[in-house]
N, C-alpha and C positions, 0 to 999 in steps of 0.2 A: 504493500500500500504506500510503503512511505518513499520507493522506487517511483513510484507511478503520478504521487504527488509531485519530487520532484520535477519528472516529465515535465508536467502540466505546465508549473512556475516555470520553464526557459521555456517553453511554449510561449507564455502570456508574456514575458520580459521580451521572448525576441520578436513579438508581434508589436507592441508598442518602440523598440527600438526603430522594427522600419518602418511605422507610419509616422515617428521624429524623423526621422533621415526623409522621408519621400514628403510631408509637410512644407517647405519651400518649395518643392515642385507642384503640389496641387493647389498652393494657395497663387502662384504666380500663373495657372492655369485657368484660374475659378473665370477670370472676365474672358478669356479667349473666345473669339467665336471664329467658328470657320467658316463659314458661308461670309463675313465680312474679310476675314482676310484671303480667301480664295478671290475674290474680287480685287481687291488689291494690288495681288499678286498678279494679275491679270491688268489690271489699271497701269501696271508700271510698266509693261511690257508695251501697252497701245503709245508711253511716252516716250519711250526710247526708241518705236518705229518712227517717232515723229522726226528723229535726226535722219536718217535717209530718206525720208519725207521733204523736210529742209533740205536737205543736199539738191534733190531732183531740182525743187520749186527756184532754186537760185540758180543752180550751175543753166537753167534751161536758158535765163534770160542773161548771161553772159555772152562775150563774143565768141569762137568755136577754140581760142589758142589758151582760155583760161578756163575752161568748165571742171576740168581736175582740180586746179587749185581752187578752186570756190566750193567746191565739193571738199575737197580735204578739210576746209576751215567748220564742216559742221561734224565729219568724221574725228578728226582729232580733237573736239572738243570730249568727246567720249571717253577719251585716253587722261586729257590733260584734269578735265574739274573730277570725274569721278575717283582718281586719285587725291588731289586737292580737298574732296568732300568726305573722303573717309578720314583723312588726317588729321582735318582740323574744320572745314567750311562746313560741318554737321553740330558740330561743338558750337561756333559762332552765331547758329542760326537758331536752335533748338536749346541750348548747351544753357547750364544754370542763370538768370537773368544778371547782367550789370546795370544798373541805373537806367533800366529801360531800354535802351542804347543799343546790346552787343548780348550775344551768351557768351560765357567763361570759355575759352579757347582749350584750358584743360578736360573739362568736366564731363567731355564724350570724346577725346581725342582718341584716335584709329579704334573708335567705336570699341574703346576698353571698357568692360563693365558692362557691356548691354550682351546677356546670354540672348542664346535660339526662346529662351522662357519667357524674357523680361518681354512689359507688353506694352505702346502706348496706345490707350483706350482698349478696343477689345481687339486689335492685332499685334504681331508681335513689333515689339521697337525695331529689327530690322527691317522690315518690308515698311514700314513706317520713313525710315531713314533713305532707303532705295528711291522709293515712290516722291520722296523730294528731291531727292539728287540728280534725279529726272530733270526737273522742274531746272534746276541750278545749273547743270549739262547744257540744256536749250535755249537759254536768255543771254549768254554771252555770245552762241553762236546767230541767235538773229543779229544782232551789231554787224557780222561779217557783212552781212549783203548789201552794207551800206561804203565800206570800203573796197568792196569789191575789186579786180582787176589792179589794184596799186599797190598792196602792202607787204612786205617780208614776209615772209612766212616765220621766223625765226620770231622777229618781233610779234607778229602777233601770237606764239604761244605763251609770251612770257606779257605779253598783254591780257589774255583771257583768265590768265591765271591770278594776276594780281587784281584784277578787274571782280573776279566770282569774287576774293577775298576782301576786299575794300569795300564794293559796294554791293552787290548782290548780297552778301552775308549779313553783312549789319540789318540791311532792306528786310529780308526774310523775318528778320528779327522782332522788329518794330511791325511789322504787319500780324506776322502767324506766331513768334515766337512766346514761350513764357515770360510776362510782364511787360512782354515789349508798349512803348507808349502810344503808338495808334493804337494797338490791339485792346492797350486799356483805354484810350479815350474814343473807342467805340467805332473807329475805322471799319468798313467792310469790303474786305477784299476776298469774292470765293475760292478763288484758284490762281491771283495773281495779274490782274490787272494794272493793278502799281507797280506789284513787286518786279515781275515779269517784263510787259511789253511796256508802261512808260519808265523805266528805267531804260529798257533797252534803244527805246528810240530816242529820247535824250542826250543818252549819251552818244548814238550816232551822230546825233548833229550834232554833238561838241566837235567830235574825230572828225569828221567832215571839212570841218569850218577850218581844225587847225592842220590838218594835213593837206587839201587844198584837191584842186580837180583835176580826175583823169587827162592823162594828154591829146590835146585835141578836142575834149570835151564843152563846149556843145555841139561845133559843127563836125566835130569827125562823125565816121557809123560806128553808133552804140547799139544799134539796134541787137535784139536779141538772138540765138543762132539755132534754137531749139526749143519753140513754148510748148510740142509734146510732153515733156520731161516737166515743163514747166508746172500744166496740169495735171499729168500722173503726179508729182509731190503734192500738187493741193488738193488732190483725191486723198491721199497718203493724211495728209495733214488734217484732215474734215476728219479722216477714222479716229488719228492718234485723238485728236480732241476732244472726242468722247471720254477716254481715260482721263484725259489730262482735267477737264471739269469736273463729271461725273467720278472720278475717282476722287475729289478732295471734298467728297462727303467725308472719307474715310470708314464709308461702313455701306454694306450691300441694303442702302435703305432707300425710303423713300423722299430723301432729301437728294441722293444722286440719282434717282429717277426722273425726279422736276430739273437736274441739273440737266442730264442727259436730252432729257426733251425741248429746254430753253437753247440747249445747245446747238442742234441740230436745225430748230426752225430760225435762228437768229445768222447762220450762216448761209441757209438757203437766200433769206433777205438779204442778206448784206452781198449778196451777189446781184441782183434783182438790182436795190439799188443803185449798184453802182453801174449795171449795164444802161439802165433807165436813163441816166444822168447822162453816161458817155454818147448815146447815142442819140439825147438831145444836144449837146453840147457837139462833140464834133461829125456826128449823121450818120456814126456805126455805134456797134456793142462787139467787141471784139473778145477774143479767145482770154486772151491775157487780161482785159477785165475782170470775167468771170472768176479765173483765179485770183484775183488781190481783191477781186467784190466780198468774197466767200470767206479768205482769210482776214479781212477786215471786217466781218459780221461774227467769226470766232474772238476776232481778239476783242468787241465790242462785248459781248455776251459774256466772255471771262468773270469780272470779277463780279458781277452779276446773277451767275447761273442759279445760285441756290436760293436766291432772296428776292426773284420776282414769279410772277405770273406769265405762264407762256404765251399771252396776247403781248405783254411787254415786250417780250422778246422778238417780236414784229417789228415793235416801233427803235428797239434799238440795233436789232441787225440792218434793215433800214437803213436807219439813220449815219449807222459806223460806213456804209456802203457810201452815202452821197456826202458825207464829210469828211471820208479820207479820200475820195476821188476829187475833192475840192482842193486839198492839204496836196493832192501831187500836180494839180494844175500850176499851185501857186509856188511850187518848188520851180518849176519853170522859169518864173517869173521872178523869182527872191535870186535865184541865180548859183546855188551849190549844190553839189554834184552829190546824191545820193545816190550810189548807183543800180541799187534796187528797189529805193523806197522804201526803206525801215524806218525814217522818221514820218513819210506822211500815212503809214498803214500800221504801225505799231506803237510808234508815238502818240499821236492824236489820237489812233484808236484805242489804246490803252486810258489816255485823258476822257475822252466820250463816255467809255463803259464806265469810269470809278463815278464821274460826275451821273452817269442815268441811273446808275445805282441808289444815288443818292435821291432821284426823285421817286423809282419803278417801284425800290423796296417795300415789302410790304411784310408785317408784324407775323403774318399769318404763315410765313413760308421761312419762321426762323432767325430770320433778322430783325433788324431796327424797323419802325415803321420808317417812310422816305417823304418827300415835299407831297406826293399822292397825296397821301393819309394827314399830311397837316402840319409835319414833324421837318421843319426848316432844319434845326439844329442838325439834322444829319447831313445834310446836303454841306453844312457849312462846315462841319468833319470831315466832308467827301472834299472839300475844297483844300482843306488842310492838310491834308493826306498827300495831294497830287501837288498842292505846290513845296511841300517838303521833301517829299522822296523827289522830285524833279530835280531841287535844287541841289539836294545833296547828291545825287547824281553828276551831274553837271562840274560842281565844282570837282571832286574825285575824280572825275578822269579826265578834266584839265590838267590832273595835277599827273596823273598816271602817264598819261602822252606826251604833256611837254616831257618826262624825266626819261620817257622813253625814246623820240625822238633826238637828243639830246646825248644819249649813252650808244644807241645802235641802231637808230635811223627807221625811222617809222614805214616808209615809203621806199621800195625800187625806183634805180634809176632810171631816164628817160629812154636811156637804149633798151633794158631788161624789158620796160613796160613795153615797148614799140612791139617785141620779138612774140610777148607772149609768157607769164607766168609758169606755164604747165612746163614747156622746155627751161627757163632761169631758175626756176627754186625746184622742182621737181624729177628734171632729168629726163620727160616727158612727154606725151601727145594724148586727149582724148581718141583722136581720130585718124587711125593707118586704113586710107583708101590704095 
């Protein structure tokens, strides 16, 4: 008997030892869901198609001796920040809060401390961190199609990289991050409207303004050498979008359902618009419309998606359609060279969407009520927002470019540029006929 009691007692002692030992795993399990992080996981995937999506939609509207290198600048952003974002640009963005400001550079560095267990909300913190990095990948690479056809390639990897880290991280911060100060003073951005495209086209027209114009630019032929490629990327990019809104519910719910849906009808508009315009304005609707109408109805709906009514999203894909088609009329006419128009389709469009945000929102879909509903003070949040990250924008990569210009020369010379990018920095050809 007294055999058999022992039994019993390491029995019961070594039954309570492993459910100590297994206790931090079930309790870091308890919020998991998988149906939200199967989506996710799947959401991150639609954003990292969006970089050979990008690639297509740029290199198509290059001339035929640079479409490699315009394509490389969205490829090797995939190499250059998603190393950068495990390091340290995940820490900064997400990472313990500074004064509003910055996250603690330590406090996630090369994502020590965060197991396959640890979870933010009900997915795990990895796929949480992935599904940003996405986000962080894509916004230095829109910039490229703005300096297209002129720039080092050497400089701009060390451009993209101090760039995610200066201003994008901070950005993320104050918008999404913990305690960031829009985030606390009630800022609504769903997937990066601020964060994202007015940052990015901003800062294009800094680069722009101080590295100066294509050679030969206006009167040589810029025209474009391929808009097939052009549209397949912004078929590409219409998909990725879907993740890329629709995933920053962060959860397989029905807030990325309204997102998913605001998203899709706000692109079809924003193409619509912008064909409507163009072919009042100069007597066609042309192919290449279509593509920057559609991308300019996506980037208008961004920050947006989860906090209106999908009739709003009418009036603002719409709207991002005939007012970034306005924004590249008047680049004509202001007279610097964007060479694909990332400031008048990502800039402005990114200003459009945070500002219709501020009027569309509505209480009922999760957000703030917006100017709709009677509620000024947001809109005038929404104004604080766009003229703050602009400016801080702006000033940072003034400062990035001159120090870069300066050390190792921002721009190819006029002979390289003449030859063709793909052969000088590359070794190269798109096209053996």
């Amino acid at each position: 008997m007294r055999s058999k009691a022992r039994r019993m007692l390491c029995v019961r002692v070594s039954a309570v030892l492993l459910l100590a030992l297994a206790a931090p795993y079930a309790f870091a399990q308890d919020g998991l869901d998988t149906g939200d992080t199967a989506w996710m996981i799947v959401a991150s995937a639609f954003v990292m198609l969006m970089l050979p999506g990008l690639a297509l939609f740029y290199a198509g509207m290059v001339r035929r001796k640079n479409v490699l290198s315009s394509m490389m600048h969205s490829f090797v952003a995939l190499g250059v920040i998603t190393v950068q974002w495990v390091v340290v640009g995940y820490s900064l963005a997400f990472g313990d809060d500074i004064g509003g400001l910055l996250g603690h550079p330590g406090s996630k560095f090369l994502l020590l401390g965060i197991t396959p267990e640890t979870l933010s909300g009900s997915v795990p913190e990895l796929v949480f961190a992935m599904f940003q990095g996405m986000f962080a990948i894509i916004t230095p690479a829109l910039i490229s199609g703005a300096i297209a056809e002129r720039v080092k390639f050497s400089t701009y990897l060390v451009f993209i990289l101090l760039w995610a880290t200066l201003v994008y991280d901070p950005l993320a911060h104050w918008v999404w991050g913990p305690g960031g100060w829009l985030l606390e003073r009630g800022a609504l951005d769903f997937a990066g409207g601020t964060v994202v495209h007015l940052s990015s086209g901003v800062s294009a027209l800094v680069i722009v303004l101080m590295i100066g114009k294509r050679r030969g630019y206006p009167s040589g032929d810029m025209m474009p050498h391929n808009l097939t490629m052009t549209l397949l990327g912004g078929g590409l990019l219409w998909f990725g979008w879907f993740g890329f809104n629709a995933g920053s519910a962060v959860a397989a719910n029905a807030s990325a359902g309204l997102a998913f849906t605001t998203t899709h009808i706000a692109a079809g508009c924003g193409a619509l618009g912008w064909l409507l315009v163009e072919r009042w304005h100069r007597g066609h609707a042309s192919a290449l419309g279509a593509a920057s109408g559609l991308v300019a109805g996506l980037v208008g709906i961004t920050p947006a998606a989860g906090f209106v009514a999908p009739w709003a999203a009418i009036f603002i894909g719409f709207g991002a359609g005939c007012v970034c088609y306005g924004a590249i009329v008047m680049k004509g006419r202001l007279g610097y060279d964007d060479s694909l128009d990332v400031v008048g389709v990502h800039g402005v469009g990114g200003t459009w969407g945070a500002l219709a945000t501020g009027v569309f929102a509505m209480a009922a879909f999760g957000g703030a009520a917006g100017l709709i509903e009677g509620n000024v003070s947001q809109f005038v949040t929404q104004v604080v927002g766009v003229l703050a990250a602009g400016l801080y924008a702006a000033v940072v990569t003034a400062i990035i470019v001159f120090a870069l210009d300066k050390t190792m020369g921002f721009r190819v010379g006029d002979e390289e540029e003449q030859i063709g990018l793909d052969q000088v920095e590359h070794g190269e050809v798109g096209y053996n006929f």
